[in-house]
MDTraj code that builds the backbone (N, CA, C; nanometers):
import mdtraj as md
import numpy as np

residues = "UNK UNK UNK UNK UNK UNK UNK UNK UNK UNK UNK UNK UNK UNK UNK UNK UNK UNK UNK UNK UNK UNK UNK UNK UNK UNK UNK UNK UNK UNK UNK UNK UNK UNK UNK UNK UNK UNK UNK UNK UNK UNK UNK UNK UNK UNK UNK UNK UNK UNK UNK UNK UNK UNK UNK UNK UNK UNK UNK UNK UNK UNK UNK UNK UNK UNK UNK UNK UNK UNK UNK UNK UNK UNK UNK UNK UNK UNK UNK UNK UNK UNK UNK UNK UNK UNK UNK UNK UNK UNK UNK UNK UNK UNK UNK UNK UNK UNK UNK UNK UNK UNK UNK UNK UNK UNK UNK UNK UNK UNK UNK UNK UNK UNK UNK UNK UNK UNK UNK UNK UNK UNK UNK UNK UNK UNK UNK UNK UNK UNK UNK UNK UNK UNK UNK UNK UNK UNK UNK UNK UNK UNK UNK UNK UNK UNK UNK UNK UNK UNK UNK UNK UNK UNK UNK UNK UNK UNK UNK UNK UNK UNK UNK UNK UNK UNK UNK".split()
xyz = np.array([
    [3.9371, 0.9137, -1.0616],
    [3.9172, 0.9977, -0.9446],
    [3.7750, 0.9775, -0.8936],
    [3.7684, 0.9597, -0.7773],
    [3.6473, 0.9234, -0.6742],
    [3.5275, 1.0616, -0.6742],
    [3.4444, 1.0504, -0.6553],
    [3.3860, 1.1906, -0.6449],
    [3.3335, 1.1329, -0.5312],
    [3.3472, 1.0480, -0.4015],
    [3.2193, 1.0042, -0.3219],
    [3.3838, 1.0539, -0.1777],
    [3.2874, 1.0594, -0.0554],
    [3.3811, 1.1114, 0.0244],
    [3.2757, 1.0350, 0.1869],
    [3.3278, 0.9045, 0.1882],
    [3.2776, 0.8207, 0.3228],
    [3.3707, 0.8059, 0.4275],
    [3.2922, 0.8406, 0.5097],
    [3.3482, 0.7315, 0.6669],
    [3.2812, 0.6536, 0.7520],
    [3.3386, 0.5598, 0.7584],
    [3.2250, 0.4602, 0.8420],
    [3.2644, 0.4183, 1.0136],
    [3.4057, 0.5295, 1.0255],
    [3.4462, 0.4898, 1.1501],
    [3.3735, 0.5001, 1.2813],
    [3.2493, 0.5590, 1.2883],
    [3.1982, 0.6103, 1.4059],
    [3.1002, 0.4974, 1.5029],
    [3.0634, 0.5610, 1.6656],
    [3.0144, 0.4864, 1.7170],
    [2.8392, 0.4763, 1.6958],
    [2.8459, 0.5877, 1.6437],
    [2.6858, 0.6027, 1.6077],
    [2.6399, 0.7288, 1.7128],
    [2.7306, 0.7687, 1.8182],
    [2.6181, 0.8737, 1.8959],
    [2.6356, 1.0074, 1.7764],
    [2.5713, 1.1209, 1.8044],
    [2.5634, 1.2007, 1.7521],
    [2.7104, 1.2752, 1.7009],
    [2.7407, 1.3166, 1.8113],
    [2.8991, 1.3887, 1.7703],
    [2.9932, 1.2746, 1.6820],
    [2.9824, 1.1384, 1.6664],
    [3.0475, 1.0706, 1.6263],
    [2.9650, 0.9732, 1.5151],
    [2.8950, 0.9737, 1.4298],
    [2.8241, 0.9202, 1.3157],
    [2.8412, 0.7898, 1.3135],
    [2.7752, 0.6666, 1.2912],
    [2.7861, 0.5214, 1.2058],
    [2.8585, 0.5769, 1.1068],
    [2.8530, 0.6798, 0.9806],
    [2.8610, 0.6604, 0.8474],
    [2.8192, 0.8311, 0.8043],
    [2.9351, 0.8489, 0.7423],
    [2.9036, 0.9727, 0.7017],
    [2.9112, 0.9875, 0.5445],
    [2.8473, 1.0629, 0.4756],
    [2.8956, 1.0445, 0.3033],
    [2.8762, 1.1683, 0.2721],
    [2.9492, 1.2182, 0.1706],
    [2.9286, 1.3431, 0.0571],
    [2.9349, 1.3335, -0.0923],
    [2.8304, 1.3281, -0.1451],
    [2.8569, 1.2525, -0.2776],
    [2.8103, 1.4191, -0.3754],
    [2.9076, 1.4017, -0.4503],
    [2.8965, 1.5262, -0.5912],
    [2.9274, 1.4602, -0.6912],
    [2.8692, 1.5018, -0.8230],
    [2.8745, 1.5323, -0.9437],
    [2.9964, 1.5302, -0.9587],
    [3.0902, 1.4531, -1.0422],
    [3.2317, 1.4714, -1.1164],
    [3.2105, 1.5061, -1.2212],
    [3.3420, 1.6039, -1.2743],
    [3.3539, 1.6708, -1.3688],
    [3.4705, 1.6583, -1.3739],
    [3.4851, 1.6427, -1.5302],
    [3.6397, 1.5615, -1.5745],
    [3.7065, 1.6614, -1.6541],
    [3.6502, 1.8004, -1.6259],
    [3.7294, 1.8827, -1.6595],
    [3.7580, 2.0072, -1.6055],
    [3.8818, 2.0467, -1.5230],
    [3.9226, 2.1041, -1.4641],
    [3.9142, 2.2399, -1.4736],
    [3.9540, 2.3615, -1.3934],
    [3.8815, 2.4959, -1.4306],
    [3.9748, 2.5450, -1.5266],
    [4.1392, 2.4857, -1.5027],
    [4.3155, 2.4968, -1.5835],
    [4.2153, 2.4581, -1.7070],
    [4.2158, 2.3248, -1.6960],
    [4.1775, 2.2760, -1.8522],
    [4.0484, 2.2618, -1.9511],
    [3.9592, 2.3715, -1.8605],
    [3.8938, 2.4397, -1.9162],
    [3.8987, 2.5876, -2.0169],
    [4.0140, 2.6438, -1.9196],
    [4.0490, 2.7600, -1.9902],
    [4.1713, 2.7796, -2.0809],
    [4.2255, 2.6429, -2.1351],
    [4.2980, 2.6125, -2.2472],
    [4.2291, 2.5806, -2.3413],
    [4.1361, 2.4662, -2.2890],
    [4.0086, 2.4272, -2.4266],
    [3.9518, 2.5289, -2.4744],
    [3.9038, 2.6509, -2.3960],
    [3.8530, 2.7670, -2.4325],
    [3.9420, 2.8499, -2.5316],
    [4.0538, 2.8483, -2.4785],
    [4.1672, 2.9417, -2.5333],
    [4.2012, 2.8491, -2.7067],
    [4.1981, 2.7221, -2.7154],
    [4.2145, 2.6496, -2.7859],
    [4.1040, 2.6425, -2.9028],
    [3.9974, 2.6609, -2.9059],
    [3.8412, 2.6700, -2.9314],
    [3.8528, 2.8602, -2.9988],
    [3.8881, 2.8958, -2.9436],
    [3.8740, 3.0467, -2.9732],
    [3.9817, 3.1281, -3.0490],
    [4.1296, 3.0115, -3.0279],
    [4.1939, 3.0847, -3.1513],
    [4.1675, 3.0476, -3.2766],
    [4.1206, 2.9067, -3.2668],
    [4.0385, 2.8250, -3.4036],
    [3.9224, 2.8795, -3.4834],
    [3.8773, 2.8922, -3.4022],
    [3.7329, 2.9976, -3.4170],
    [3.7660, 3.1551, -3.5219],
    [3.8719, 3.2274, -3.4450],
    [3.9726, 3.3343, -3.4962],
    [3.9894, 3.3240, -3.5976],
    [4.0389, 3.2255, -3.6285],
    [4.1628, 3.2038, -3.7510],
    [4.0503, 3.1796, -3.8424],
    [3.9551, 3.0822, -3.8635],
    [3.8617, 3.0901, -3.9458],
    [3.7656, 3.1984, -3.9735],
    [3.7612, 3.2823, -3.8625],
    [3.6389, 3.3840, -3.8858],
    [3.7542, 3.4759, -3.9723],
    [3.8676, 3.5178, -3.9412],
    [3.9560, 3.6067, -4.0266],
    [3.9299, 3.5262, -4.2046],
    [3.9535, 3.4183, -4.1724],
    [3.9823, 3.3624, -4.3076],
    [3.8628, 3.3749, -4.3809],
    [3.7454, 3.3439, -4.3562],
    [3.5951, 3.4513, -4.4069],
    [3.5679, 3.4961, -4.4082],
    [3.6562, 3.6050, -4.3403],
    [3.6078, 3.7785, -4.4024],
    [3.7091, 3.8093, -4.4704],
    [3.7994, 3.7579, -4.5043],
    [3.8813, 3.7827, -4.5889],
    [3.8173, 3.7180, -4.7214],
    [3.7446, 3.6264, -4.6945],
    [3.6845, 3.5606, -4.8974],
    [3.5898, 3.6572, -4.8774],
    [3.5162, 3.7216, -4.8080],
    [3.4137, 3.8302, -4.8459],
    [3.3084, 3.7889, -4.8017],
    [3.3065, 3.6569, -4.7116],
    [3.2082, 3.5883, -4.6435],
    [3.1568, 3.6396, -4.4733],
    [3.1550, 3.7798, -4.4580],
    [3.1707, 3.8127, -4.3784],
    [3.0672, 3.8132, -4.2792],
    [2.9290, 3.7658, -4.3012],
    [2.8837, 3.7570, -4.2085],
    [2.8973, 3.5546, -4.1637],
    [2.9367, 3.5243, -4.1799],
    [2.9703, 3.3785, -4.1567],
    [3.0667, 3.3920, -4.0073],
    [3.1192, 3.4785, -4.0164],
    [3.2338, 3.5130, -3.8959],
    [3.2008, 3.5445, -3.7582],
    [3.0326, 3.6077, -3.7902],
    [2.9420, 3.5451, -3.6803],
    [2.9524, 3.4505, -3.5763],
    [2.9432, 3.4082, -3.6699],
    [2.8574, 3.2505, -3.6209],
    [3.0000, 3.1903, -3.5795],
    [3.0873, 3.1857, -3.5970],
    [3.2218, 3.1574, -3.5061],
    [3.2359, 3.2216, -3.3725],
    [3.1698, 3.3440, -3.3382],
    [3.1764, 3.3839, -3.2695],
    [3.0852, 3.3304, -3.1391],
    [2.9336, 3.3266, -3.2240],
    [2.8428, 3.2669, -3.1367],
    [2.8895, 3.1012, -3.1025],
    [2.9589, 3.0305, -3.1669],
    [3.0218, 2.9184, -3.1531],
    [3.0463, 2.9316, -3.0004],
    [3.1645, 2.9969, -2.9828],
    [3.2594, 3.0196, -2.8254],
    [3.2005, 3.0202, -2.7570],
    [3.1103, 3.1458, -2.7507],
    [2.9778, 3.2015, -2.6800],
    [2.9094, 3.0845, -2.5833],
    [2.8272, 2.9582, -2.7459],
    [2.7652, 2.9126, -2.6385],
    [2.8269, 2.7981, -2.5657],
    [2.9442, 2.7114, -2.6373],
    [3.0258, 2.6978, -2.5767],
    [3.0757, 2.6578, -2.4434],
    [3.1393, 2.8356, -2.4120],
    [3.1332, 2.8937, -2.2972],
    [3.0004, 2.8756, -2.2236],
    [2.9359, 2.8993, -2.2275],
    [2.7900, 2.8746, -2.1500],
    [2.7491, 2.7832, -2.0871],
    [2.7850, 2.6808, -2.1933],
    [2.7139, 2.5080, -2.1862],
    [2.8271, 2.5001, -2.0954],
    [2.9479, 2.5416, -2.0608],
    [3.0387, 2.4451, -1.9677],
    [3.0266, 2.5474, -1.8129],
    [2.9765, 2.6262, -1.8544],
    [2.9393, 2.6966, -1.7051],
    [2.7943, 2.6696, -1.6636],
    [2.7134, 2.6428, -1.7384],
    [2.5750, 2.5754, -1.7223],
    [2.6507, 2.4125, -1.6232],
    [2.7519, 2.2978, -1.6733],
    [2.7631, 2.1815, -1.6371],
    [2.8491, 2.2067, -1.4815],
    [2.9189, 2.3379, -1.4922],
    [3.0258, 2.3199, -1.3722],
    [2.8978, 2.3825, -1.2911],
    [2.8023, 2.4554, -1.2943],
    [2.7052, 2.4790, -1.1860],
    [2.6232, 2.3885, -1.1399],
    [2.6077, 2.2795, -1.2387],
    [2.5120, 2.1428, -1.2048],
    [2.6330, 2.0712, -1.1214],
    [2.7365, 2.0544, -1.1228],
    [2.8557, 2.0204, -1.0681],
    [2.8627, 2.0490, -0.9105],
    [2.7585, 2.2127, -0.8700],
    [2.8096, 2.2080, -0.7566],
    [2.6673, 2.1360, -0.6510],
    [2.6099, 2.0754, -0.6987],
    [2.4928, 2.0059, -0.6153],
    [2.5701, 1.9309, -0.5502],
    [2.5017, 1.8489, -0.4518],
    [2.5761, 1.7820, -0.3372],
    [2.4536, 1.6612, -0.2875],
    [2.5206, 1.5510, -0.2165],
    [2.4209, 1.5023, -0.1275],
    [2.4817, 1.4882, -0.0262],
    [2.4497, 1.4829, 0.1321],
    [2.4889, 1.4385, 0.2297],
    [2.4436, 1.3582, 0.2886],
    [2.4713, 1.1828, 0.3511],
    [2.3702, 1.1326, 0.3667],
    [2.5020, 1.0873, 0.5167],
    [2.4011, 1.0777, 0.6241],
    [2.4330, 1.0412, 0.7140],
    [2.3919, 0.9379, 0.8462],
    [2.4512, 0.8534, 0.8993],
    [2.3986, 0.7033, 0.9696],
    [2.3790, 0.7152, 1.0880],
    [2.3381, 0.7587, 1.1892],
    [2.3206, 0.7311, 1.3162],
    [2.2149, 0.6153, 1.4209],
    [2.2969, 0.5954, 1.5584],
    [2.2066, 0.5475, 1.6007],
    [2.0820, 0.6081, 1.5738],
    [2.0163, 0.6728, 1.5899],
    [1.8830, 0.7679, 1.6272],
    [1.8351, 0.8177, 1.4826],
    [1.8930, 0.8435, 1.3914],
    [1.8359, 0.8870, 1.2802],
    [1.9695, 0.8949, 1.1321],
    [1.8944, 0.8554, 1.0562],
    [1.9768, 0.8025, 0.8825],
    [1.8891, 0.9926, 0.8179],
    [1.9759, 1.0884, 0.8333],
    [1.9580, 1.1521, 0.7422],
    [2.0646, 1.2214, 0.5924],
    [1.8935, 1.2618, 0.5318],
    [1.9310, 1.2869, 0.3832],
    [1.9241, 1.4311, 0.3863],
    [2.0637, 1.4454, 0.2928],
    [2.0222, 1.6228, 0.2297],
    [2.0568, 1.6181, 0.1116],
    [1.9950, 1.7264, 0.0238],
    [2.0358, 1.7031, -0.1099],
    [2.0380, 1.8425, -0.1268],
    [2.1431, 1.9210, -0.1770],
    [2.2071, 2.0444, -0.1903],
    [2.1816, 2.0744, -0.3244],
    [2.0983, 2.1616, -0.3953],
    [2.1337, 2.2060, -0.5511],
    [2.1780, 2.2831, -0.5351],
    [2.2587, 2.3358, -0.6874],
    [2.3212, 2.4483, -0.6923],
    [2.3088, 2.5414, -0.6687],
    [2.1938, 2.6055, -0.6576],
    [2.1621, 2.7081, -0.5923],
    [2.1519, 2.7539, -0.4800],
    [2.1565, 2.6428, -0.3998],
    [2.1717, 2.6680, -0.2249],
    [2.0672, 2.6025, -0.1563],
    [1.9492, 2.5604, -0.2515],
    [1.8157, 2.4767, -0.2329],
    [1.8435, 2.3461, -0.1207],
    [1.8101, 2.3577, 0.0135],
    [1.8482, 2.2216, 0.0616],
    [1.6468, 2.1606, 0.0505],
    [1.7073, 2.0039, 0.0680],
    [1.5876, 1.9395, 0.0944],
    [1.6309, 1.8550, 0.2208],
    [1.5974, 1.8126, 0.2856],
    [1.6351, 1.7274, 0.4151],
    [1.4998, 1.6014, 0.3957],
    [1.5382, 1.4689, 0.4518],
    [1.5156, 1.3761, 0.4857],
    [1.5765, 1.3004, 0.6414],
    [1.4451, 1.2853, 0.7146],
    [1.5435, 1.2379, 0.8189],
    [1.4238, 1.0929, 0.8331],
    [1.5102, 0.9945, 0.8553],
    [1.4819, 0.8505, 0.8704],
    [1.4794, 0.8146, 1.0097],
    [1.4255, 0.6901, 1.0463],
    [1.4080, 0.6233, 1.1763],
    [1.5118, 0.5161, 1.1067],
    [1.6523, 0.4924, 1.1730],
    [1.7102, 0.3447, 1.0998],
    [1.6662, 0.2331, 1.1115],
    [1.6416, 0.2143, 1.1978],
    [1.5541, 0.0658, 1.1897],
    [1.3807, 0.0706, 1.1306],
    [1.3492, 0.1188, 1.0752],
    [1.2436, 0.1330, 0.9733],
    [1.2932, 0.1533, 0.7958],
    [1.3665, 0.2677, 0.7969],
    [1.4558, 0.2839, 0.6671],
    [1.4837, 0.1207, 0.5929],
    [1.4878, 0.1149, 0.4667],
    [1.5341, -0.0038, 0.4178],
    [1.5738, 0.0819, 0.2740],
    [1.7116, -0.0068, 0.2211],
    [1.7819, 0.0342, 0.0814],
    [1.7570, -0.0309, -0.0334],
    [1.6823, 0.0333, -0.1102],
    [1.6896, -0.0545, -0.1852],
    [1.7790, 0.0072, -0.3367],
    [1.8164, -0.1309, -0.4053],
    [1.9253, -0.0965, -0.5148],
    [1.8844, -0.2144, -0.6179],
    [1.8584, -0.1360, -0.7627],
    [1.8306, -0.1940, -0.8657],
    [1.9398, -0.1579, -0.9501],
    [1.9469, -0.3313, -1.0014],
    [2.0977, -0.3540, -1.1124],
    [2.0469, -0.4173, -1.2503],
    [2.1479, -0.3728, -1.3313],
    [2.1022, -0.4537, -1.4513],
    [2.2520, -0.5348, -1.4337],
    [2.2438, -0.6363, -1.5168],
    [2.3657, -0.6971, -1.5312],
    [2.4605, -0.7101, -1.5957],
    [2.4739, -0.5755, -1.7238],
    [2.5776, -0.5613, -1.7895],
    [2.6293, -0.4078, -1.7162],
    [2.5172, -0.3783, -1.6736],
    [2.5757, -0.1938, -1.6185],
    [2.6224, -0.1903, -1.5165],
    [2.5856, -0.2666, -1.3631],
    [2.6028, -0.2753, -1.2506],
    [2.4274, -0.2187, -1.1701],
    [2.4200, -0.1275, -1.0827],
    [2.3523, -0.0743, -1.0068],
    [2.2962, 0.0527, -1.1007],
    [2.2162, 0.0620, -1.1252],
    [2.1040, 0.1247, -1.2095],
    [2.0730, 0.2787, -1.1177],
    [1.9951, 0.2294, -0.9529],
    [1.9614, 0.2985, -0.8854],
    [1.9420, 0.3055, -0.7388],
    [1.9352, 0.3655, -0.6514],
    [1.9770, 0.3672, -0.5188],
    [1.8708, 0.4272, -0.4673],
    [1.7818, 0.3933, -0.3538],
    [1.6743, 0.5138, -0.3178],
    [1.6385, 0.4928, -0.1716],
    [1.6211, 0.5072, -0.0738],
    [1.5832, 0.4938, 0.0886],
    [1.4592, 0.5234, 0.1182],
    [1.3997, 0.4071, 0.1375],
    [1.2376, 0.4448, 0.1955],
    [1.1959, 0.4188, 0.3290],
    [1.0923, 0.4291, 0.3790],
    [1.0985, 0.4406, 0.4917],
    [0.9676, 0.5120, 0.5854],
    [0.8917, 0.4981, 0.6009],
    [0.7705, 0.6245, 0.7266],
    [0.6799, 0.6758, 0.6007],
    [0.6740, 0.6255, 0.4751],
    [0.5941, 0.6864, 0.3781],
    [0.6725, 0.7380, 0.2530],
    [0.7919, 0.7403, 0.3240],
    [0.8810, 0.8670, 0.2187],
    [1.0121, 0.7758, 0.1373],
    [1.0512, 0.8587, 0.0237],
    [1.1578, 0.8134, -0.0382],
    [1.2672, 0.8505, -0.1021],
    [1.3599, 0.8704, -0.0834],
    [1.4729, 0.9560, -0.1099],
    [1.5638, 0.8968, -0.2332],
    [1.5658, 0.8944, -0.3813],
    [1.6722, 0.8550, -0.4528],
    [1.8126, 0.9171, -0.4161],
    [1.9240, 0.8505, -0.4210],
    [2.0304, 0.9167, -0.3978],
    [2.1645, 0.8767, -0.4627],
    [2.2509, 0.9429, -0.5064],
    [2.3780, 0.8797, -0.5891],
    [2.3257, 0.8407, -0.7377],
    [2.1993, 0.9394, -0.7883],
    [2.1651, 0.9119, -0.9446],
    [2.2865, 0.9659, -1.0470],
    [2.4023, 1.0637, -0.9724],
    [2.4972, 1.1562, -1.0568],
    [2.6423, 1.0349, -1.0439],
    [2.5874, 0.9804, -0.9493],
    [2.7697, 0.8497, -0.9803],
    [2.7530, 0.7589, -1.0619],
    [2.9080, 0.7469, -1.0855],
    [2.9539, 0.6705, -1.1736],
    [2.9071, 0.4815, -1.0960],
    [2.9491, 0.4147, -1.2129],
    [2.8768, 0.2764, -1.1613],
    [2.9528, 0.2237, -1.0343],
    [3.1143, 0.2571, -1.0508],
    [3.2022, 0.1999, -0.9790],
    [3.1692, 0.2605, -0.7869],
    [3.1440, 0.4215, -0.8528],
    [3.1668, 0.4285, -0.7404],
    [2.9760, 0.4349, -0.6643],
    [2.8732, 0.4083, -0.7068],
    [2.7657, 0.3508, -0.6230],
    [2.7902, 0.2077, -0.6021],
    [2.8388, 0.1212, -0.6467],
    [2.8672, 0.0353, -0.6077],
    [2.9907, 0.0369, -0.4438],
    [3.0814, 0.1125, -0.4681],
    [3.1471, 0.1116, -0.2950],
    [3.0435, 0.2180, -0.2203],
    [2.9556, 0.2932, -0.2678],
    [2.8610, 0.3573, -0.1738],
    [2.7647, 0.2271, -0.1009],
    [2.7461, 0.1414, -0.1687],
    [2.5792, 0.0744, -0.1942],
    [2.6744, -0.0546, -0.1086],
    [2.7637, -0.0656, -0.0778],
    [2.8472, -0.1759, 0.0175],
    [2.8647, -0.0790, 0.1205],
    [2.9178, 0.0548, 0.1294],
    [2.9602, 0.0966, 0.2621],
    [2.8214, 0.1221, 0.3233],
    [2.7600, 0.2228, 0.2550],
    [2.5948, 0.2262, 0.3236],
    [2.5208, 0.1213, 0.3984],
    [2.5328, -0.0562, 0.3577],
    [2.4244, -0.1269, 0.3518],
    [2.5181, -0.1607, 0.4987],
    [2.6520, -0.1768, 0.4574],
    [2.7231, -0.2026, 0.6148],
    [2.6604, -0.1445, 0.7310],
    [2.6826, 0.0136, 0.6941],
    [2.6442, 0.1189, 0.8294],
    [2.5262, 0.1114, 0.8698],
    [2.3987, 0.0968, 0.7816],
    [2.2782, 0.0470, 0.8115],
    [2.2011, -0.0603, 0.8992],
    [2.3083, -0.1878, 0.8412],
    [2.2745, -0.2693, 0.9565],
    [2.3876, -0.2545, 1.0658],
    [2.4575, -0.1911, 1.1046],
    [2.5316, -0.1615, 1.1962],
    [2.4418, -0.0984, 1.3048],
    [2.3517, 0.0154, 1.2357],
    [2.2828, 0.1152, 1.3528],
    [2.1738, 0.0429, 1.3257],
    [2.1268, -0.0895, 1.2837],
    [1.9765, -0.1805, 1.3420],
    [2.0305, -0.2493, 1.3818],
    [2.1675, -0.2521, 1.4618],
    [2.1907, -0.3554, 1.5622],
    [2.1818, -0.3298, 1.7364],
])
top = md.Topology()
chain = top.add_chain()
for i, resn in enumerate(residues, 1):
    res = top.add_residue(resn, chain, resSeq=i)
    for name in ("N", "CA", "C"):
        top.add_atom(name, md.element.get_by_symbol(name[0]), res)
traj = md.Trajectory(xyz[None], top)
């Protein structure tokens, strides 16, 4: 499953984009099959904490508890890093960046396209390492949360739309 969300159909004026993108954080585990793993995790947890207070080990039954606990936490800590975002967009007139954290934090970047240049560093057993847009002084990393496959169809559709709007 893709986590990247492009279009490159446009003419470039404003109402109609070169290149539009939304790239998020994937998470390969669903909110359903989160709350089975949980449910799954916690009758386990159960069954052992009963079974040590039954040998007389009773404060051990604790710590099964705090098990779930943090658990639970750590996967609501990852689905909130989950909801960051980037939006990066191509126009004649301006290539801008936003980068959404979870919290609602925007940062904006806005580019001149024909100044902007992409650059992308690969190793050669991994693919594309890193992705970043510089440009007027400034520099924007972007797509550090994708998978290899899919910066690689970002880092082809992007470089398209780019020289599309320096034409």
């Amino acid at each position: 499953m893709s986590n990247t969300d492009f279009d490159i159909s446009g003419d470039g004026s404003d109402a109609n984009p070169i290149f539009a993108a939304q790239l998020m954080p994937y998470r390969s585990l669903s909110p359903a099959g989160f709350a089975i793993m949980m449910a799954i995790v916690a009758a386990i947890c159960v069954s052992n904490a009963y079974f040590y207070y039954h040998l007389g080990a009773w404060p051990v039954t604790i710590f099964f508890f705090f098990d779930v606990a943090l658990l639970y936490f750590a996967f609501k800590l990852s689905y909130r890093a989950g909801q960051a975002r980037e939006e990066i967009t191509v126009r004649r007139s301006a290539l801008e960046v936003r980068k959404i954290a979870p919290n609602g934090c925007r940062r904006e970047h806005v580019y001149n396209p024909f100044w902007a240049k992409f650059h992308v560093e690969r190793n050669k057993e991994i693919g594309i390492t890193s992705m970043r847009i510089t440009g007027e002084g400034y520099q924007s990393t972007i797509g550090a949360f994708l998978n290899p496959d899919d910066r690689e169809s970002f880092a082809r559709a992007f470089s398209e739309a780019l020289a599309k709007a320096k034409k």
